[in-house]
Structure formats: C-alpha cells, structure tokens
N, C-alpha and C positions, 0 to 999 in steps of 0.2 A: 692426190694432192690436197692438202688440209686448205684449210679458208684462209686461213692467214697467211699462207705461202700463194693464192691465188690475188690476194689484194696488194701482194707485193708484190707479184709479178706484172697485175695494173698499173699498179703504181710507175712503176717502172716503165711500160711500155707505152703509156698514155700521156696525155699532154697537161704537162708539169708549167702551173701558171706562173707560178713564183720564179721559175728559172727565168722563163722566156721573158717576162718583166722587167728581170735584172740584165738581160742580155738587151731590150728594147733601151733601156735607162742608160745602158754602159756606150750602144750606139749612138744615142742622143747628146750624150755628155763628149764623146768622141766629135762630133760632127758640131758643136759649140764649141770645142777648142780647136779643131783645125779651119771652122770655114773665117775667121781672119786670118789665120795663113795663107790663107789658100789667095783671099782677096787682099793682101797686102802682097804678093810676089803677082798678080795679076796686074793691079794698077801699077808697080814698077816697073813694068814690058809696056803701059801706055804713054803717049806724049799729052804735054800737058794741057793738049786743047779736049783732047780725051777722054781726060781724068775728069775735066768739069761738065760733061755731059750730061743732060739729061730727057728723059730716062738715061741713067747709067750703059757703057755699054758691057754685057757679062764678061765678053773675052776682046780682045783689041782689033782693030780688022787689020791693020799694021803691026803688030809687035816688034818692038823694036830694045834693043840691050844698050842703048846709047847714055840711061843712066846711071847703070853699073860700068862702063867705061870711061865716064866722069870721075866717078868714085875712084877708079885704078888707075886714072893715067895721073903721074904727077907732074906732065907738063900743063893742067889747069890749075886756078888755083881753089876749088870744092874738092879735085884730086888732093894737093899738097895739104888743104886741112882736113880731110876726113882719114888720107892717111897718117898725120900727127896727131888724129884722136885715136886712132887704131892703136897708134905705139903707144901711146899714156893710159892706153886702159890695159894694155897686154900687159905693161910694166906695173903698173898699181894691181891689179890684181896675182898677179904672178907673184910678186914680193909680199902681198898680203896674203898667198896660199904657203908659201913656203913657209914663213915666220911664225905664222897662226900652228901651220903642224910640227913646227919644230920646239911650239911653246906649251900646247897641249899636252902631243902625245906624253912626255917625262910626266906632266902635267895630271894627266890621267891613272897615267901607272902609279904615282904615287898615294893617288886619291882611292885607287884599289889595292895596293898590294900595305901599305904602312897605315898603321894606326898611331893618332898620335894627338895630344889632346885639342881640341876645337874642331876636331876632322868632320864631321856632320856639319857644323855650325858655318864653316869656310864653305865647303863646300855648296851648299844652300844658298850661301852669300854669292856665291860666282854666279848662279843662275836668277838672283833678286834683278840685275838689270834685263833681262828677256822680259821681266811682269810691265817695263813700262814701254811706251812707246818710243820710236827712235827719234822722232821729234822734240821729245821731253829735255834731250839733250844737247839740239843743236846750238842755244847760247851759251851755254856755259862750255862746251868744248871750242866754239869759236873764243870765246874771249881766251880761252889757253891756250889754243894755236899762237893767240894772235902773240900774248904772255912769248911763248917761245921763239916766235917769229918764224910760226911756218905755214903762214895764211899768204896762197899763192904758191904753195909747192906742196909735191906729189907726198912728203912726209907727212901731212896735216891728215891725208885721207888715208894712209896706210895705218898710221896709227887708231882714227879714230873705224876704219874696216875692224881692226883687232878688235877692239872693244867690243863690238858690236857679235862678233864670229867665233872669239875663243871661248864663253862660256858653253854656246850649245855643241864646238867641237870637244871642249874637257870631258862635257855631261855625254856624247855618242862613244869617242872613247873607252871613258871608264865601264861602259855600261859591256862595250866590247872586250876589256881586257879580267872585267869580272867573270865571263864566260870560258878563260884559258884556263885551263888546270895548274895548280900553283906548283902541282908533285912532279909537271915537267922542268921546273925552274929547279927545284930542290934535287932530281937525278943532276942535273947539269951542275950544278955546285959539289956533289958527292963527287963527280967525278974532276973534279978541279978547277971550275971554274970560276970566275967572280961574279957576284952580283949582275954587273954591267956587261958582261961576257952573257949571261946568261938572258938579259933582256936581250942585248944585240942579236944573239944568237940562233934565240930558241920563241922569244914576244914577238921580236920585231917581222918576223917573215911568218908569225901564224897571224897578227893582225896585222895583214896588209889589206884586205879588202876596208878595215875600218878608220885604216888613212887615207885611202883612195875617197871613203864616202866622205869624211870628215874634208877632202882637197875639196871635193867638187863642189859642199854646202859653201865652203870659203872662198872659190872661185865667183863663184856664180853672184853670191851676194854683192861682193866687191864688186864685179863687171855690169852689174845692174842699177847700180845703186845710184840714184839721180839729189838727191837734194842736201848731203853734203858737199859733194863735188860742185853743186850750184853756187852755194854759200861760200865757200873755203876759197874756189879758184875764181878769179876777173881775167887771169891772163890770157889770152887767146893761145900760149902755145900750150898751155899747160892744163888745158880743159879735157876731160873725156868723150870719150863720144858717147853717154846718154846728156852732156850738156852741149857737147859739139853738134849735134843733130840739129838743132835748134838755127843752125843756119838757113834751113831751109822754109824756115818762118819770116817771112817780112812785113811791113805795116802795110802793104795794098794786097800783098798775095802771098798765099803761099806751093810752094813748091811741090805738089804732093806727089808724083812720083817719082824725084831723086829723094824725100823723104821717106817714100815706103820703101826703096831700092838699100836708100843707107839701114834704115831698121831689119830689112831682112838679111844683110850682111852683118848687121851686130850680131844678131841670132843665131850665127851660124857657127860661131866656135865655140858658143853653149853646147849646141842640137850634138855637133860632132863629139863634143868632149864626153856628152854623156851618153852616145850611143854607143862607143869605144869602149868607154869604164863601166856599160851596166850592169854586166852580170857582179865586177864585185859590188857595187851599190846596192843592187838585190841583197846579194849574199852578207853583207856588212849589217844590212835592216833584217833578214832574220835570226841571224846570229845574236848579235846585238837584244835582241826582244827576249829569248827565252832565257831564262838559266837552268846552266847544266849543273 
C-alpha cells in the first residue's frame, strides 16, 4: 500500500474535526429553534398561576388542556373570536396563494419561454421592490386602500400579500421553468398541439414541484404577516389571528398561556403544510438552482 493510499485511508478512518463541528453547529442551531417550541406548547398545558412562577416551573405538576379547549369551543366568547381569526387568515391566505400562482406561473413562462423587447429590464423591475423593506410601503398602500375603499376588508391585504409575494414567486418560477427542455414543448406542437395545449400538457405537470414551492412561500407569508393586517383592519370581525392574538394582552395582565396555546395553534397549519409538501419543496429548490 503506497503512502498516499495509507493517509487516505487515515483520513478516513480517523476523527474528522471539520465534520463533527458542523454536526456540533447543526445540533446547536437545532436545539435554538426548537427549545421555544418546546417552551411555548409547555406553558400552554400551564394555568395562569403557573405560568407566573418563579423560579419558573420546567414542566406543569398539573397539566392541564383547558386553554386549547377555550380556543375550540365556540360556546365562549375567546372560542367565537379566535375561531373568526382562524377563518380570516385561512381565507386571506388561501385566496392570496391561489391568485399569486395563478398570476405568476403564465407570468414566469413567459419571462422564460418569449423574448421580446424590455424582457431583462421588466423583469429586474419585478424584483426592484424585494430591495426595499415592507415598511417602506405601508403609507402609501394605506392611503390607496383607503383611495379604493378597502381599509377594513379582507381585499386591502390580499392585494397588498400580492405585491409583496408575486415578484419572488415569478423570479422561483421562471428560474424552474428555465430548467424544462424547450424540445419537449416543440415534439408536442409537431405533433399537433397548440402552444397552450402544450404548456398545459407537457409544463404544467413537470413544474408541479415549483408551484407547490412557490404556494407554500405565498401561504406562509400571507398567514404570518402582522403589520399590514394591524394597519389596514380596526374591525374586530375582520382581524387575523397574528392581529387577533393580541386579545390575550390587557392593560394589568396578560394572558400567557391561552397566548402561547393560541400561538402554537397558529403554527400548526404552517408545520403540517410543509411537512406534507416537503419533498416537492426540496425538489423545487434543487431543480430550480442548477441549469441543465
């Protein structure tokens, strides 16, 4: 065995500092995003004499689920409005996931497939509002709600989610449908079909992982998003629940485990929706990255 096949075989068999570091780092970074999970579904199984403990206590000596059954029953009335924040943010985001992918994807495809003059220049433009913050715009899109009259309705945030969500889904898109081979579109027209026949056809079910990514960026945003929804809505029925939450604050006290109970139920159709969609999410982010 030569030397150099003996130091790789060290190499190999020995203790690789660099790996174990990144593995040390990756645990680290793991156990910083789950332990507020972990301590927000904790203090919502405590009562609120509990929760203000201190020393803190680590696990409840009672546990009890009486604030997630607040939440669910709508004979109370923190049931009746945390479940009409529940519907206002299912609806606003839902109508803000389906529009957004139904205005991109054409949106994308044509940003990849048609040349035609300004195409760079447009293009570029689309992603000019991501360089500034989302702040940047909140007077001037209120005074145009207001211009329209839709300050206090679920309109004011679906449109201004779009804004917000359709440049970085055009820019994942296109980046995904640049990666299709164009000479499958071109067989499907040789053999009769039309342009639209052939996106429907032949695009649209090879980039389905990069609508799926594209929903999830456009869910998620929408369903999270707290300070338009603050701005925009005053009505109590028409609030979401990152503004609806805020029940659970009052001027002598606040609430903190029906607040960490409702937070950890906000959470929860994010956690499920992407645990469900992740292999194409995965697959959408490395598709997407290389070109073939």
């Amino acid at each position: 065995m030569s030397a150099r096949t003996e130091a790789a075989v060290t190499r190999r068999s020995g203790f690789d500092g660099w790996r174990w570091s990144g593995r040390l780092f990756l645990v680290l970074l793991l156990g910083f995003t789950v332990a507020p999970m972990l301590w927000m579904l904790i203090t919502s199984l405590k009562t609120g004499f509990a929760a203000m403990q201190y020393p803190p206590q680590w696990w409840p000596a009672e546990p009890t689920l009486d604030n997630y059954w607040r939440l669910i029953n709508p004979g109370s009335s923190v049931g009746r409005d945390f479940l009409q924040y529940f519907w206002n943010s299912v609806w606003v985001s839902t109508t803000t996931t389906i529009l957004a992918v139904a205005v991109a994807v054409p949106a994308a495809y044509a940003f990849s497939r048609f040349r035609f003059p300004g195409r760079t220049f447009l293009f570029f433009a689309v992603l000019l509002r991501n360089m500034f913050p989302a702040v940047v715009f909140l007077v001037p899109l209120f005074i145009l709600m207001r211009v329209l009259g839709l300050v206090n309705t679920h309109g004011s945030l679906i449109l201004t989610y779009l804004t917000f969500g359709l440049p970085l889904a055009v820019w994942l898109l296109k980046g995904f449908y640049d990666n299709i081979p164009v000479q499958l579109e071109q067989a499907a027209r040789i053999d009769g079909a039309t342009r639209f026949q052939a996106f429907v056809l032949i695009v649209m079910p090879l980039s389905t992982p990069g609508i799926i990514a594209t929903s999830i960026y456009s869910f998620i945003g929408a369903w999270n998003e707290y300070i338009y929804a603050y701005t925009f809505l005053t009505r109590h029925d028409q609030m979401t629940l990152p503004v609806g939450i805020q029940r659970f604050f009052s001027e002598n006290a606040t609430d903190w485990p029906g607040l960490m109970a409702a937070t950890f139920m906000m959470s929860i159709p994010v956690v499920v929706l992407f645990l469900v969609l992740q292999k194409y999410f995965v697959r959408a982010l490395t598709e997407g990255a290389v070109k073939h």
